[in-house]
mmCIF entry with sequence, helices, sheets and N, C-alpha, C, O atoms, coordinates in Angstrom:
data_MODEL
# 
_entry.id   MODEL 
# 
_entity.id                         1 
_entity.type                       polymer 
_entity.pdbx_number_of_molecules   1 
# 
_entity_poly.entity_id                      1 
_entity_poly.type                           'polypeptide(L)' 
_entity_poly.nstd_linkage                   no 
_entity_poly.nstd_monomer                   no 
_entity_poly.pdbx_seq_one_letter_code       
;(UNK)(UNK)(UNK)(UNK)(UNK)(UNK)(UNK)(UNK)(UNK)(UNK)(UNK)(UNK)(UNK)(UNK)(UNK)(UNK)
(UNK)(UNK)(UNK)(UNK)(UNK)(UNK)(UNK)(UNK)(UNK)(UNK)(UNK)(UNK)(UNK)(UNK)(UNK)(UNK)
(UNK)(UNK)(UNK)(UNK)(UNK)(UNK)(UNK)(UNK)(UNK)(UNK)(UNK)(UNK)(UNK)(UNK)(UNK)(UNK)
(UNK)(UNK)(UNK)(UNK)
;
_entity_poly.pdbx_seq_one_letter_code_can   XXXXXXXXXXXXXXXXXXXXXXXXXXXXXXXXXXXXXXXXXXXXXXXXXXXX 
_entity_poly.pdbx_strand_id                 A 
# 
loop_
_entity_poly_seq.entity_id 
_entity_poly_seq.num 
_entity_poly_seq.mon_id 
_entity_poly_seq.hetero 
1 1  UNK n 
1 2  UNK n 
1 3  UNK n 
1 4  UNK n 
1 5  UNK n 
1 6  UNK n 
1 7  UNK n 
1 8  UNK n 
1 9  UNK n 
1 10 UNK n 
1 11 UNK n 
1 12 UNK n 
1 13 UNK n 
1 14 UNK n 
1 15 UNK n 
1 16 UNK n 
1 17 UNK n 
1 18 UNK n 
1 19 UNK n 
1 20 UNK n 
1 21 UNK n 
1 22 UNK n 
1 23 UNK n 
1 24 UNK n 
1 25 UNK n 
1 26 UNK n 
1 27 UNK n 
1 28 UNK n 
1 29 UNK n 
1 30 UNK n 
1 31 UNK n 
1 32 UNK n 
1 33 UNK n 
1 34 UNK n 
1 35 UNK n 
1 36 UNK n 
1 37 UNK n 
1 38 UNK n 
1 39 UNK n 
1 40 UNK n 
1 41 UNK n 
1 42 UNK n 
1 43 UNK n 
1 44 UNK n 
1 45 UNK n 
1 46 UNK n 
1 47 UNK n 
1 48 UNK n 
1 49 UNK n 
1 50 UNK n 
1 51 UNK n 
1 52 UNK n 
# 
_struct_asym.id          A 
_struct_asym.entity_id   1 
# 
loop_
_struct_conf.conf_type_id 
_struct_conf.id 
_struct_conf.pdbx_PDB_helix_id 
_struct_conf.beg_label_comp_id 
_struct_conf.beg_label_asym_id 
_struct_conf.beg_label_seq_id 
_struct_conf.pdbx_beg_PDB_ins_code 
_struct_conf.end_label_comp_id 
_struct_conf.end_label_asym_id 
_struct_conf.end_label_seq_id 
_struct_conf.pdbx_end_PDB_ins_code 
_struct_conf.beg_auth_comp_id 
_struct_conf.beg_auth_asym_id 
_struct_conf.beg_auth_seq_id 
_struct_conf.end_auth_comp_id 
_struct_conf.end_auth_asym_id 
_struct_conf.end_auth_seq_id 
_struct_conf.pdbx_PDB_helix_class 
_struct_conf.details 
_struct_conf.pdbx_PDB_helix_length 
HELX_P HELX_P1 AA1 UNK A 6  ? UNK A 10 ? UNK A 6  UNK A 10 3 ? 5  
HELX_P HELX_P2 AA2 UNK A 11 ? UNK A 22 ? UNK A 11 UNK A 22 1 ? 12 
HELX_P HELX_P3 AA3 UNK A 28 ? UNK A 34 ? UNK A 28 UNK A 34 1 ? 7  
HELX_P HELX_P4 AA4 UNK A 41 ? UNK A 45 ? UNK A 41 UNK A 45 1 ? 5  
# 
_struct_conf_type.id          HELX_P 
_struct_conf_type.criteria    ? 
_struct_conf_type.reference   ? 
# 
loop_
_atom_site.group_PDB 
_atom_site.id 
_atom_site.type_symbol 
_atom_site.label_atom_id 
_atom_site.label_alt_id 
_atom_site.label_comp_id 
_atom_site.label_asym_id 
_atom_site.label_entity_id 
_atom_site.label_seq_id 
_atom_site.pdbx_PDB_ins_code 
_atom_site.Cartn_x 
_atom_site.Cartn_y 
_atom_site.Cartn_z 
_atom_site.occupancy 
_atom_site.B_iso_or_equiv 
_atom_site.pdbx_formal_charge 
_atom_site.auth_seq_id 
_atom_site.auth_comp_id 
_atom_site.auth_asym_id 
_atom_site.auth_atom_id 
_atom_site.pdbx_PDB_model_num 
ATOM 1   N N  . UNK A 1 1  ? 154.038 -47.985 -57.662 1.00 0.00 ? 1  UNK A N  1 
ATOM 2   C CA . UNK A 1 1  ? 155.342 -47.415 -57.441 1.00 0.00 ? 1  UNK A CA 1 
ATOM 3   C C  . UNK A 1 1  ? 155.631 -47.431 -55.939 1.00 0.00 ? 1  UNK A C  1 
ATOM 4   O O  . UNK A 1 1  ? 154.800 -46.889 -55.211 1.00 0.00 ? 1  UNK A O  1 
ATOM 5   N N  . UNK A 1 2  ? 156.766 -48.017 -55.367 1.00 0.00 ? 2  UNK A N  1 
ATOM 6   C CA . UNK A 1 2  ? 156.879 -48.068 -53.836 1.00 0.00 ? 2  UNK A CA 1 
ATOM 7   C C  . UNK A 1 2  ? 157.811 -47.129 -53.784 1.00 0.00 ? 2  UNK A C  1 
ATOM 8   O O  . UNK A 1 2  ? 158.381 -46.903 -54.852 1.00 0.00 ? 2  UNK A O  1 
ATOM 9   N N  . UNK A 1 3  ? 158.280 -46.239 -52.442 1.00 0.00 ? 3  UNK A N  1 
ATOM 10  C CA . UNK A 1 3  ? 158.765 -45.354 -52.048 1.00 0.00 ? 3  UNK A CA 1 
ATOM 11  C C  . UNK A 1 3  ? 160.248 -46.235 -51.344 1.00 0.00 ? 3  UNK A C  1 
ATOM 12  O O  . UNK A 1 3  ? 160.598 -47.407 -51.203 1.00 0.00 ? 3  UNK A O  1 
ATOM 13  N N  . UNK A 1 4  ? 160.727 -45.058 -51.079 1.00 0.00 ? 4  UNK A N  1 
ATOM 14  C CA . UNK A 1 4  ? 162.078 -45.802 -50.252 1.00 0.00 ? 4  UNK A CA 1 
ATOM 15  C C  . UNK A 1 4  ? 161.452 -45.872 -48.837 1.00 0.00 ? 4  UNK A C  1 
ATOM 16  O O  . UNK A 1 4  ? 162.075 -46.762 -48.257 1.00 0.00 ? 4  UNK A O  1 
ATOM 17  N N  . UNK A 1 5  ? 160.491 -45.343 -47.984 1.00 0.00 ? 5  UNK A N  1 
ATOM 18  C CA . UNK A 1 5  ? 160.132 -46.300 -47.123 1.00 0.00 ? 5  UNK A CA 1 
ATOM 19  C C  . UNK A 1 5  ? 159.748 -47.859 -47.555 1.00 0.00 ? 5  UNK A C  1 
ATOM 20  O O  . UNK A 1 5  ? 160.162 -48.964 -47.204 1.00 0.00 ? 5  UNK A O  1 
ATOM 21  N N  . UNK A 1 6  ? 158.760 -47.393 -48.483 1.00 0.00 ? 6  UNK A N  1 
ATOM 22  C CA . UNK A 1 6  ? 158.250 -49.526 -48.750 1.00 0.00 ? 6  UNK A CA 1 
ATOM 23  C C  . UNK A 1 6  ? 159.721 -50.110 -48.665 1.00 0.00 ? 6  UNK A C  1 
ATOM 24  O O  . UNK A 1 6  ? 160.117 -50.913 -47.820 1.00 0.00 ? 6  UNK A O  1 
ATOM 25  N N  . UNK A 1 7  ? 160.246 -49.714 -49.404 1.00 0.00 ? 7  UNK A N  1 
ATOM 26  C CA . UNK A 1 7  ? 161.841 -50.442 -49.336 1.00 0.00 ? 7  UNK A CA 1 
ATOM 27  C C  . UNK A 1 7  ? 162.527 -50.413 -48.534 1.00 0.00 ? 7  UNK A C  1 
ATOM 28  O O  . UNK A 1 7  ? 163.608 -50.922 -48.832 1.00 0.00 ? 7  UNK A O  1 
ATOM 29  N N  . UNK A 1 8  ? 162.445 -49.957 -47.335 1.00 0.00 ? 8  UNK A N  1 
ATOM 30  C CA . UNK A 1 8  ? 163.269 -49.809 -45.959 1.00 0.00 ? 8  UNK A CA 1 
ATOM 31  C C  . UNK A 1 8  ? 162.450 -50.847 -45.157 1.00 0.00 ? 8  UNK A C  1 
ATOM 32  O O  . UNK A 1 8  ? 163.167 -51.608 -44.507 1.00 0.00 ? 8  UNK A O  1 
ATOM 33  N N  . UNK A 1 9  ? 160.713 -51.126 -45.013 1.00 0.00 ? 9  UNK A N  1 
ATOM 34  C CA . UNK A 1 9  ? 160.241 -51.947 -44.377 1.00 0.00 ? 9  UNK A CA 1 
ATOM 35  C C  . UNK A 1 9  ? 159.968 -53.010 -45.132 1.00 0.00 ? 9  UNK A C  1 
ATOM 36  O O  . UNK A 1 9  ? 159.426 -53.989 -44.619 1.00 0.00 ? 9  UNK A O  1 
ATOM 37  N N  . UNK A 1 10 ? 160.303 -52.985 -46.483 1.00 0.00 ? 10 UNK A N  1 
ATOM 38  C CA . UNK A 1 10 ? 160.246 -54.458 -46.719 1.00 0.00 ? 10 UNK A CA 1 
ATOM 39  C C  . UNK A 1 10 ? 161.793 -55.425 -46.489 1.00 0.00 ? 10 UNK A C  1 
ATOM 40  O O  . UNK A 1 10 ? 161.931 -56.635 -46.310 1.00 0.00 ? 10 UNK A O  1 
ATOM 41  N N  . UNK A 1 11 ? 162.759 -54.383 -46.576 1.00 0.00 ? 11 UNK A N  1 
ATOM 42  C CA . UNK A 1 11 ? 163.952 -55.077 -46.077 1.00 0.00 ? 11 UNK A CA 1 
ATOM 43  C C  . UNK A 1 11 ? 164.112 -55.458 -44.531 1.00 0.00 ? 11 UNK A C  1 
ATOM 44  O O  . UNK A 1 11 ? 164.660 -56.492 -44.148 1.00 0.00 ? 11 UNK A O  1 
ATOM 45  N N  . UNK A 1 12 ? 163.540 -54.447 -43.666 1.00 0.00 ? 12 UNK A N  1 
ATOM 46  C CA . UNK A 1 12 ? 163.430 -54.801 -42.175 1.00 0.00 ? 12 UNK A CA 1 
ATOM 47  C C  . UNK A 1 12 ? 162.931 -55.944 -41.892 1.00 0.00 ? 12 UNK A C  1 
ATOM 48  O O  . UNK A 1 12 ? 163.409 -56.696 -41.043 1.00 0.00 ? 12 UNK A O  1 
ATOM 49  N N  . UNK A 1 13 ? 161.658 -56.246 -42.755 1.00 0.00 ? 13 UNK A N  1 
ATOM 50  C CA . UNK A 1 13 ? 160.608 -57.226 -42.508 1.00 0.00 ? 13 UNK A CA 1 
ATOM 51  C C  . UNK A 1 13 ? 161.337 -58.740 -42.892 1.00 0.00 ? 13 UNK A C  1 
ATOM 52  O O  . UNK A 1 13 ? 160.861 -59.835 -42.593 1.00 0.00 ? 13 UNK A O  1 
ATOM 53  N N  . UNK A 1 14 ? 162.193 -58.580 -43.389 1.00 0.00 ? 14 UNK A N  1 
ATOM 54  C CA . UNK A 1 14 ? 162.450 -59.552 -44.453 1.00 0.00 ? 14 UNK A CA 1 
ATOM 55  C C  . UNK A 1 14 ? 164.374 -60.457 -43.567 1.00 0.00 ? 14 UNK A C  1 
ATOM 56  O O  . UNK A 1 14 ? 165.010 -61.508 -43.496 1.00 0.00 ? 14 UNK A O  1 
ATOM 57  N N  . UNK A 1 15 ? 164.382 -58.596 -43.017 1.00 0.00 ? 15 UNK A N  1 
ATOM 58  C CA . UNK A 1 15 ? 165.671 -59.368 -41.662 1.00 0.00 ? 15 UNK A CA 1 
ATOM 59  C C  . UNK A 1 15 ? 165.166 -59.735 -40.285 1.00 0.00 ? 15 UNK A C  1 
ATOM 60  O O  . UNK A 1 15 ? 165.871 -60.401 -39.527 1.00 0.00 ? 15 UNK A O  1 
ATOM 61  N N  . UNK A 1 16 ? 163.974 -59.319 -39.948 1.00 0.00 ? 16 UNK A N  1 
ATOM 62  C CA . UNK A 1 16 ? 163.162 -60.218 -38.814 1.00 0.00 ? 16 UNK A CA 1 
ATOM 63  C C  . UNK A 1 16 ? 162.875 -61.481 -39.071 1.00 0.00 ? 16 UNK A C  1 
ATOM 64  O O  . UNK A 1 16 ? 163.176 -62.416 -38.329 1.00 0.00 ? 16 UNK A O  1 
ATOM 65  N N  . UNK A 1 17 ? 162.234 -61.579 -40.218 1.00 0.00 ? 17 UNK A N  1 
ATOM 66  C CA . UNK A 1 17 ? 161.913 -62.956 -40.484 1.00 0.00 ? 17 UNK A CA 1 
ATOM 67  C C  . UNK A 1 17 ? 163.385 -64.054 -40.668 1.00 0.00 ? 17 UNK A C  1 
ATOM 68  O O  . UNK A 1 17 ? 163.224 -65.274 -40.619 1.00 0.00 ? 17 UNK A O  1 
ATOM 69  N N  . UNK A 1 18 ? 164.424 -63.596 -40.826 1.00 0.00 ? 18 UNK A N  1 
ATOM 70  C CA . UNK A 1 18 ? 165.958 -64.173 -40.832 1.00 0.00 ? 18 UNK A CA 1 
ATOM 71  C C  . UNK A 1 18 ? 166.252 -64.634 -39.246 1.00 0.00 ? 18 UNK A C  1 
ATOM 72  O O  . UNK A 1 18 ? 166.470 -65.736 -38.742 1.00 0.00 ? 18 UNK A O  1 
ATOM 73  N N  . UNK A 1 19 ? 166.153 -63.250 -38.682 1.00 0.00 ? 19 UNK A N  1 
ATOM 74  C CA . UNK A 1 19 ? 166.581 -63.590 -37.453 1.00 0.00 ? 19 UNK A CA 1 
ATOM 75  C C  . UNK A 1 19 ? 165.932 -64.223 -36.710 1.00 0.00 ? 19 UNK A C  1 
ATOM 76  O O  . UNK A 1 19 ? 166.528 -64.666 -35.728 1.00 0.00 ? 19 UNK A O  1 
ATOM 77  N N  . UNK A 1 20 ? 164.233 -64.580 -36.880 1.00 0.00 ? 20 UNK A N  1 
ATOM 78  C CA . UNK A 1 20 ? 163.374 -65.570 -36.477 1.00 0.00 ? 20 UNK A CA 1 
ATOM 79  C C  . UNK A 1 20 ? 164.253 -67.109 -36.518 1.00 0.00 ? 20 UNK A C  1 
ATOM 80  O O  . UNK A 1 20 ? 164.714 -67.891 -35.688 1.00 0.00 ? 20 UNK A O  1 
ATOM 81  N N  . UNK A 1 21 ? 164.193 -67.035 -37.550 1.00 0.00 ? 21 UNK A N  1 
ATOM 82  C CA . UNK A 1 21 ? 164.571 -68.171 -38.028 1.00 0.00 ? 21 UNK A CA 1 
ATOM 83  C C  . UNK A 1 21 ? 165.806 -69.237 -37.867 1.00 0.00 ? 21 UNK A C  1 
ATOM 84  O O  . UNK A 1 21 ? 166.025 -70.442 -37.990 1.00 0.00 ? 21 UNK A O  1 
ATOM 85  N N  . UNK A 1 22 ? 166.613 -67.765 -37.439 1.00 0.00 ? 22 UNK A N  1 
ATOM 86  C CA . UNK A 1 22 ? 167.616 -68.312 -37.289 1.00 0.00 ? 22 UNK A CA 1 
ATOM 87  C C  . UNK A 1 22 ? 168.020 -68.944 -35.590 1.00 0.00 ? 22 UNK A C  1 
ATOM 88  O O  . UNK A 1 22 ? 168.621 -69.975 -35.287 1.00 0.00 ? 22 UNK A O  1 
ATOM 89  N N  . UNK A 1 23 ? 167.323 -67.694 -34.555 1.00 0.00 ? 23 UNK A N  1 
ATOM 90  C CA . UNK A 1 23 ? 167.428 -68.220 -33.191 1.00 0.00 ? 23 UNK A CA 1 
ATOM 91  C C  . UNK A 1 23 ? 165.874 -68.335 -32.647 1.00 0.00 ? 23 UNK A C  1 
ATOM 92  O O  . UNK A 1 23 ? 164.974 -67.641 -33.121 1.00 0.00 ? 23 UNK A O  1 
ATOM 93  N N  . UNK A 1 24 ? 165.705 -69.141 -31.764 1.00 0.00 ? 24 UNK A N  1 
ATOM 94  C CA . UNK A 1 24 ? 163.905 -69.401 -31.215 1.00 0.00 ? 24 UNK A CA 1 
ATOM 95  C C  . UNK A 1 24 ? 164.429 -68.655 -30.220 1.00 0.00 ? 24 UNK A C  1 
ATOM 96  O O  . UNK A 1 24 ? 165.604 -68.437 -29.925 1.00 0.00 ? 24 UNK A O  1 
ATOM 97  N N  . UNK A 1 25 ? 163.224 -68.220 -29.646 1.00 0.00 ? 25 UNK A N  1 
ATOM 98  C CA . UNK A 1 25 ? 162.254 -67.633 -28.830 1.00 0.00 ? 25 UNK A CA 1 
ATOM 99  C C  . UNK A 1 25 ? 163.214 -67.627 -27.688 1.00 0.00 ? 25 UNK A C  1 
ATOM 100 O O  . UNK A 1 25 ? 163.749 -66.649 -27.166 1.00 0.00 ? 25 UNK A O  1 
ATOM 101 N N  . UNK A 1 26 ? 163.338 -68.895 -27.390 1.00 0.00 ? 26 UNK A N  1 
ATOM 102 C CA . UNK A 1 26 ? 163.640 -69.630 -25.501 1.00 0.00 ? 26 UNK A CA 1 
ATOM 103 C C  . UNK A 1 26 ? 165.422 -69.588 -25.849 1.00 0.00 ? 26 UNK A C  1 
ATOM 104 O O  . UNK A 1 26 ? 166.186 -69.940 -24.950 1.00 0.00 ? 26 UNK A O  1 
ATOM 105 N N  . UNK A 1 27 ? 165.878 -69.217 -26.956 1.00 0.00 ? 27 UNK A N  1 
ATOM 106 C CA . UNK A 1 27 ? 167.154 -68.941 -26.860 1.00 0.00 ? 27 UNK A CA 1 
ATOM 107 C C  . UNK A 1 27 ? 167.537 -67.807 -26.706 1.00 0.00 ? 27 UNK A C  1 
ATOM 108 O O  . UNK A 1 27 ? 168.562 -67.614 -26.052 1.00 0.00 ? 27 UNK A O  1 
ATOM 109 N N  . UNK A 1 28 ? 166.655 -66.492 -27.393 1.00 0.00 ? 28 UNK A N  1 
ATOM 110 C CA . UNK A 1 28 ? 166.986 -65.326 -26.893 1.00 0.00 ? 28 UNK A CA 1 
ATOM 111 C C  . UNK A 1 28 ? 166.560 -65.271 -25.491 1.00 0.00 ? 28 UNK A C  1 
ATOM 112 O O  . UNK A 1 28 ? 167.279 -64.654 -24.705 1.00 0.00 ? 28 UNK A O  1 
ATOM 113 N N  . UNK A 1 29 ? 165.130 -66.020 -24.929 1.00 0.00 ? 29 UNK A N  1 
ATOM 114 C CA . UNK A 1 29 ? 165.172 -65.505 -23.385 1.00 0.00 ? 29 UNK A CA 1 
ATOM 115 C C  . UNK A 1 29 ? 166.137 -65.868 -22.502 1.00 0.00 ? 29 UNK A C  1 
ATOM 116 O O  . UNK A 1 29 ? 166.310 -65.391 -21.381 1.00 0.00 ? 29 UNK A O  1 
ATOM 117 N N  . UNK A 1 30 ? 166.876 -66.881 -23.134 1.00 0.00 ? 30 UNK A N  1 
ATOM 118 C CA . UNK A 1 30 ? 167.740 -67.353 -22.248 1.00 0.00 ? 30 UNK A CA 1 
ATOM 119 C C  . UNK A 1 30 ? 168.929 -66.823 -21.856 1.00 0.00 ? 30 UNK A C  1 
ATOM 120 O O  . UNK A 1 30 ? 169.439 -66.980 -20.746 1.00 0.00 ? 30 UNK A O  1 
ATOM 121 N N  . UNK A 1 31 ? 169.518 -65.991 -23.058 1.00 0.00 ? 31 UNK A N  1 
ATOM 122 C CA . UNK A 1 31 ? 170.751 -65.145 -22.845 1.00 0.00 ? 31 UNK A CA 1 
ATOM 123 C C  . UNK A 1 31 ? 169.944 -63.896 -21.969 1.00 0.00 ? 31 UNK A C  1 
ATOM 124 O O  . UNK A 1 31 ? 170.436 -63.231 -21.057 1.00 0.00 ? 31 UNK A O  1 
ATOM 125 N N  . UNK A 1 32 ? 168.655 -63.795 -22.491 1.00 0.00 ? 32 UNK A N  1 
ATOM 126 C CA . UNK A 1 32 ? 168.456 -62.214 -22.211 1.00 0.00 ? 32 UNK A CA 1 
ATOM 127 C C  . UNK A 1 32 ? 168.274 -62.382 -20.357 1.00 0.00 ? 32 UNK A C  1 
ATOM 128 O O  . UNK A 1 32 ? 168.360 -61.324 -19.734 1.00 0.00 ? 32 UNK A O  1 
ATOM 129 N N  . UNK A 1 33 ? 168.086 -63.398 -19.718 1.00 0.00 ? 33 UNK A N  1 
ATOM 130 C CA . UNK A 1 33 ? 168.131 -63.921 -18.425 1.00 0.00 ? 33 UNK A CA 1 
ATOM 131 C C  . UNK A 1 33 ? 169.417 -63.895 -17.841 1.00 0.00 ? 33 UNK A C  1 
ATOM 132 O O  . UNK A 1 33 ? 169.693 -63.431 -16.735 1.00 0.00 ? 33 UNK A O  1 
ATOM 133 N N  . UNK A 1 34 ? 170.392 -64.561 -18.864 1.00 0.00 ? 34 UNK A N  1 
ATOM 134 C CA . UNK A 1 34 ? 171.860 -64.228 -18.289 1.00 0.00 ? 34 UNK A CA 1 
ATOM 135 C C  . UNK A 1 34 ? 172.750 -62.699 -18.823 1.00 0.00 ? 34 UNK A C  1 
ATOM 136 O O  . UNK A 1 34 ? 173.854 -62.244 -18.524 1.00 0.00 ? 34 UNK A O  1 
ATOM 137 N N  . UNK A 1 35 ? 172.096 -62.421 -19.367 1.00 0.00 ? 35 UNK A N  1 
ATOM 138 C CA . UNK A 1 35 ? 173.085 -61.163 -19.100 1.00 0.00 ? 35 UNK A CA 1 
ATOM 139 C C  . UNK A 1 35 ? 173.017 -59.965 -17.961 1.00 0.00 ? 35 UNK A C  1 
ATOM 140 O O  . UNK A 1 35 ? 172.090 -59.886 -17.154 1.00 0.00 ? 35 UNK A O  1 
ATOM 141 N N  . UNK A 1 36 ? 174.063 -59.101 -18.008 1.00 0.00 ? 36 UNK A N  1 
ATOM 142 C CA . UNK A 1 36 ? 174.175 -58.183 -16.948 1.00 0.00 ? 36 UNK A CA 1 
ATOM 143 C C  . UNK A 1 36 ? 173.377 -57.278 -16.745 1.00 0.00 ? 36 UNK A C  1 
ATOM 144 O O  . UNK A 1 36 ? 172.614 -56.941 -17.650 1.00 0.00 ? 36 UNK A O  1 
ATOM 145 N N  . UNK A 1 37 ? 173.349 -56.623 -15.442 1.00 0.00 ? 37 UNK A N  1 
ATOM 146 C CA . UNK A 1 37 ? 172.682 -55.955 -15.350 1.00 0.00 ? 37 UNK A CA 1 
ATOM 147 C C  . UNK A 1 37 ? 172.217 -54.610 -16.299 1.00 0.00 ? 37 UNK A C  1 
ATOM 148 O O  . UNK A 1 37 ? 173.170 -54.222 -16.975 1.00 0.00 ? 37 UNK A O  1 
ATOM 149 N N  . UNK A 1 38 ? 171.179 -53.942 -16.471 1.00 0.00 ? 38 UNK A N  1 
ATOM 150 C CA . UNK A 1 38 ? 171.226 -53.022 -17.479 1.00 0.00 ? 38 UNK A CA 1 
ATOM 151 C C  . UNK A 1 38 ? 171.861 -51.573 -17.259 1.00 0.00 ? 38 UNK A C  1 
ATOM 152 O O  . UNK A 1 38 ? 171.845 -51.270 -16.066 1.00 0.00 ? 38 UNK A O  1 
ATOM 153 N N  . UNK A 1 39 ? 172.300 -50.800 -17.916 1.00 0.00 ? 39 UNK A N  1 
ATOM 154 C CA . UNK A 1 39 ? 172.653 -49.583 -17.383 1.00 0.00 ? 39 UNK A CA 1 
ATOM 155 C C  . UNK A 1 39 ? 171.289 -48.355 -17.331 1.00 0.00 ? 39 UNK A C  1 
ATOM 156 O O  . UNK A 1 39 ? 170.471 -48.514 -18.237 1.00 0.00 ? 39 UNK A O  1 
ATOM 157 N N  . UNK A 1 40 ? 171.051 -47.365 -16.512 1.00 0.00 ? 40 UNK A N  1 
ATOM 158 C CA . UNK A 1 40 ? 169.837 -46.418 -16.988 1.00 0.00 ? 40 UNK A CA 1 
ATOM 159 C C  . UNK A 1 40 ? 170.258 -45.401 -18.195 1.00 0.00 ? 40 UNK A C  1 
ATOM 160 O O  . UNK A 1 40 ? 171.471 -45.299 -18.379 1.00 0.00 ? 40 UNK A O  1 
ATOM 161 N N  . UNK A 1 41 ? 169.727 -44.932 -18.714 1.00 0.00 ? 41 UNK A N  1 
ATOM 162 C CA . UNK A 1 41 ? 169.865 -44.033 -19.868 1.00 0.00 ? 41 UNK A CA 1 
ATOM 163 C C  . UNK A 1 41 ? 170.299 -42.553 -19.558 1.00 0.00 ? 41 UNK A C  1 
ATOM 164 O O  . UNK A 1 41 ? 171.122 -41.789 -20.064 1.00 0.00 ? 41 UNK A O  1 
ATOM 165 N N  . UNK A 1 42 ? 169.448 -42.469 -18.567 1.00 0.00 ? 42 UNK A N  1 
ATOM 166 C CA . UNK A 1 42 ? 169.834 -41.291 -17.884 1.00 0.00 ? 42 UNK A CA 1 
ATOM 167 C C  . UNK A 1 42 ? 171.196 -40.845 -17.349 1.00 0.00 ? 42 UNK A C  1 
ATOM 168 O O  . UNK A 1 42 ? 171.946 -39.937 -17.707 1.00 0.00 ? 42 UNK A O  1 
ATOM 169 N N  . UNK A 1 43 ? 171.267 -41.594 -16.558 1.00 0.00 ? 43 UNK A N  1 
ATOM 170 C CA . UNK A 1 43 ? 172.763 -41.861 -16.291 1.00 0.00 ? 43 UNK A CA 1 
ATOM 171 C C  . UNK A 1 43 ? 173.857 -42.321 -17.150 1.00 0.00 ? 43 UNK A C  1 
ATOM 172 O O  . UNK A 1 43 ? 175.038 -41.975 -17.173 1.00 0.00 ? 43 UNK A O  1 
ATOM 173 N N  . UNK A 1 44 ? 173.326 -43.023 -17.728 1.00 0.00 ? 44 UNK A N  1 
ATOM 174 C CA . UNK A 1 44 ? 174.633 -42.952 -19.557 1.00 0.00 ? 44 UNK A CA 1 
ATOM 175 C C  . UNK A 1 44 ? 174.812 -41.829 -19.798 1.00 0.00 ? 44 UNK A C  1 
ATOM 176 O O  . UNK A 1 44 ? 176.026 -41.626 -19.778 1.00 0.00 ? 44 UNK A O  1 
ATOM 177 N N  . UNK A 1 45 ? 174.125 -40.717 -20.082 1.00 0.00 ? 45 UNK A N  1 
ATOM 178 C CA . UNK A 1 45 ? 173.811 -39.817 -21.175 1.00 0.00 ? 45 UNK A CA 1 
ATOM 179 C C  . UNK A 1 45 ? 174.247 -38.587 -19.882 1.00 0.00 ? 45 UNK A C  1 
ATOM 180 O O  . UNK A 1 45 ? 174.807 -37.616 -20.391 1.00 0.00 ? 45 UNK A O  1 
ATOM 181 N N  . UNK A 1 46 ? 174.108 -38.494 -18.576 1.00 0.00 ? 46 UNK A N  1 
ATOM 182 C CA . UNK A 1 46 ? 174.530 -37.179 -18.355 1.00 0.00 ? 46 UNK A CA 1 
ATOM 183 C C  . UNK A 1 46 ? 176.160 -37.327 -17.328 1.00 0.00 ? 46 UNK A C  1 
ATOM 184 O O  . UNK A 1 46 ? 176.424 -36.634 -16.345 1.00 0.00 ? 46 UNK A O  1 
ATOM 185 N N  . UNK A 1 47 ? 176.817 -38.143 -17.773 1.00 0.00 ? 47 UNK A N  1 
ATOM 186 C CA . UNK A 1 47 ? 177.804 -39.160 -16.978 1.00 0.00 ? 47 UNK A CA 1 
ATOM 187 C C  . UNK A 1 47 ? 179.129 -38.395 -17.507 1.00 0.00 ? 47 UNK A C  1 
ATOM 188 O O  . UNK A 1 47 ? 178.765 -37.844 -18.546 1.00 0.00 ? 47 UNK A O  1 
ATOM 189 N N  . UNK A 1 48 ? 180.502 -38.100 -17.281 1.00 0.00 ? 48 UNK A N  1 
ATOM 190 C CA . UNK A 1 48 ? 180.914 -37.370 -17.723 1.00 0.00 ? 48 UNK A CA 1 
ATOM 191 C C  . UNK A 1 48 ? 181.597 -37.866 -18.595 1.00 0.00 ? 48 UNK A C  1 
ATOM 192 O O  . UNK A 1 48 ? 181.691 -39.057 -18.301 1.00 0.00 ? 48 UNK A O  1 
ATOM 193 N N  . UNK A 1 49 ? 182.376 -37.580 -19.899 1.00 0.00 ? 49 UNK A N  1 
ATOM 194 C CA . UNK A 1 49 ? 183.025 -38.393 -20.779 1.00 0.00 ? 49 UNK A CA 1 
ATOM 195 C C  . UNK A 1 49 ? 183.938 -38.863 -20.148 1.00 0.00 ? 49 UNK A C  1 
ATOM 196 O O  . UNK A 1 49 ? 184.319 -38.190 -19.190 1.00 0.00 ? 49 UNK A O  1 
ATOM 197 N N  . UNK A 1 50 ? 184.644 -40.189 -20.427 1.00 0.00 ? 50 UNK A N  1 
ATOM 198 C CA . UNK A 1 50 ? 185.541 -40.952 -20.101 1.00 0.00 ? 50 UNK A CA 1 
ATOM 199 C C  . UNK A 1 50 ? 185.720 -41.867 -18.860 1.00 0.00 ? 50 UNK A C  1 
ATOM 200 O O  . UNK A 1 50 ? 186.751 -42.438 -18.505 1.00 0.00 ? 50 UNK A O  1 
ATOM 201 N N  . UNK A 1 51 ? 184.043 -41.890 -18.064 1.00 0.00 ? 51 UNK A N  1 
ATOM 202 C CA . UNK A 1 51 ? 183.742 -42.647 -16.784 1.00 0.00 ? 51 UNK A CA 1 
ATOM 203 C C  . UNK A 1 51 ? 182.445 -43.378 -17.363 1.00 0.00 ? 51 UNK A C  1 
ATOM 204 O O  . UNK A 1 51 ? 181.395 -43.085 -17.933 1.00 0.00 ? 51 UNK A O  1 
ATOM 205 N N  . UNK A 1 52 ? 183.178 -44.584 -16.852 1.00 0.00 ? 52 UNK A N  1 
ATOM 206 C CA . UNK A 1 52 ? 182.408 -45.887 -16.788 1.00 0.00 ? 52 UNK A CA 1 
ATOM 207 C C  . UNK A 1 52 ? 180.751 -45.538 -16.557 1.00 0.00 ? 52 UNK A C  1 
ATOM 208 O O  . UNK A 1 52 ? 179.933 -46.455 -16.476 1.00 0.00 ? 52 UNK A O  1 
# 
């Protein structure tokens, strides 16, 4: 009998292996090289509503 976890990680498992498949390796590093800079978390989160 599997639980609704088994069924939450067998569906996860099952959309990794999709998204494997679908883009390689050296294509995600490649965007992940060009995109912008990152924001800190910290500063997201104590920032006041409605500022950038």
């Amino acid at each position: 009998m599997s639980t609704i976890l088994d069924k939450i990680l067998g569906a996860k498992r099952d959309e990794v292996i999709a998204a494997k498949a679908a883009r390689s390796f050296a294509q995600v590093d490649a965007d992940a090289k060009q995109a912008g800079r990152v924001r800190g978390l910290t500063a997201a989160l104590t920032r006041a509503p409605g500022q950038p």
